[in-house]
C-alpha positions, 0 to 999 in steps of 0.5 A: 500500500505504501509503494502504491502511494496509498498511505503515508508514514511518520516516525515518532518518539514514544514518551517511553522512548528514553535510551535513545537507541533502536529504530523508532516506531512509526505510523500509517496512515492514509494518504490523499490518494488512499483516502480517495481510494476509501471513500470510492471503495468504503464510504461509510469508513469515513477516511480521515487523512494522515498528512506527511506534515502530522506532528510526531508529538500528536500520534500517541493521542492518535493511536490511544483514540484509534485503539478506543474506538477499536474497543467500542467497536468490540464492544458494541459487536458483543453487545448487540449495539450498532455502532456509527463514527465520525473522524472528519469534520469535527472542528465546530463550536466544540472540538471533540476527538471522535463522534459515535452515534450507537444504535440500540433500543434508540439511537444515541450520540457520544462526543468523545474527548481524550485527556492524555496530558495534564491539563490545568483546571482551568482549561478543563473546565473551559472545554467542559463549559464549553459543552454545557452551554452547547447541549440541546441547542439549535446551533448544536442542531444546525452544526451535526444536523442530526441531535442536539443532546448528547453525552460527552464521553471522556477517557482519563489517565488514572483512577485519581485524574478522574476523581479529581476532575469529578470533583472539581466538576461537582464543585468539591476540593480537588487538587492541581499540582499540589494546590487546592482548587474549587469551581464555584460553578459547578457542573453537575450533569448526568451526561458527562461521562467519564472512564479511565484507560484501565475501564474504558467503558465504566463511567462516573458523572459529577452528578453522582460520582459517588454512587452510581456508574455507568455503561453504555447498556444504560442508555 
């Protein structure tokens, strides 16, 4: 596929990459002409273009959204849900990494956001605002055309940068770099799921952290 001109390749230096010696990994993805390619052969894929000129330090973030969405579709295979996704088109009023639209009883609709890095509290809550004040408009209505709800589903790190995000969501203590933080505006909403990458698919909300969790068989 490569010799054919269909894919392209970067090399990248994992954060684990410390010895500094070995071949470096590398990925692949589809080029202008592999994504042609897809959408004549396989539309429904949705084929995302992997540019030559990707940045090396975005591919961690690229293979853990990849390896997700292979899970959900394991997931959802075994679990008799159909699942739909969107790759491209992403960019409007939120950013999300990926949208899954998952069809069982009725059909659903899941921004999905990957929290890889340690954010400060304030650009979390930025972003997790951002949502809040989106959900069940009419601009979020004209910009997907298709829902206006939705549930924001977020992978976290570890147990703790959950907790921790929980908590500063519900408007209790949590802490940042050692400090102490508290939202006095807290966002307590059902629909903003989140998980961590050793349980991707159980979900605590600020709503209830601390007494419920959540599957994607709830909805």
């Amino acid at each position: 596929m490569e010799q054919q001109g269909y894919v392209n390749r970067i090399y990248f230096q994992p954060q684990a990459y410390t010895k500094k010696r070995g071949l470096l990994p590398f990925a692949i993805g589809l080029s202008k002409q592999g994504v042609q390619w897809a959408y004549e052969n396989e539309p429904m894929s949705d084929p995302e273009l992997f540019t030559e000129i990707r940045s090396p330090l975005m591919i961690p973030h690229d293979l853990k959204t990849v390896h997700y969405q292979i899970a959900l579709t394991e997931y959802c295979d075994t679990n008799g849900l159909e699942l739909f996704t969107k790759k491209t088109d992403l960019y409007h009023t939120v950013e999300p990494d990926r949208l899954f639209a998952i069809k069982g009883k009725t059909t659903q609709y899941y921004f999905f956001e990957l929290e890889r890095h340690r954010k400060t509290h304030k650009a979390l809550l930025k972003k997790f605002q951002r949502y809040e004040n989106y959900y069940g408009t009419e601009l979020c209505k004209r910009e997907w055309h298709d829902f206006k709800t939705f549930t924001v589903l977020t992978q976290m790190r570890s147990e703790e940068s959950r907790l921790n995000i929980l908590k500063y969501l519900a408007g209790e203590p949590a802490i940042w770099n050692g400090k102490r933080y508290v939202n006095d505006h807290p966002i307590k909403r059902t629909n903003f799921w989140f998980s961590t990458e050793q349980d991707p698919f159980i979900f605590k909300t600020p709503k209830d952290f601390q007494t419920k969790t959540y599957t994607l068989l709830d909805k």
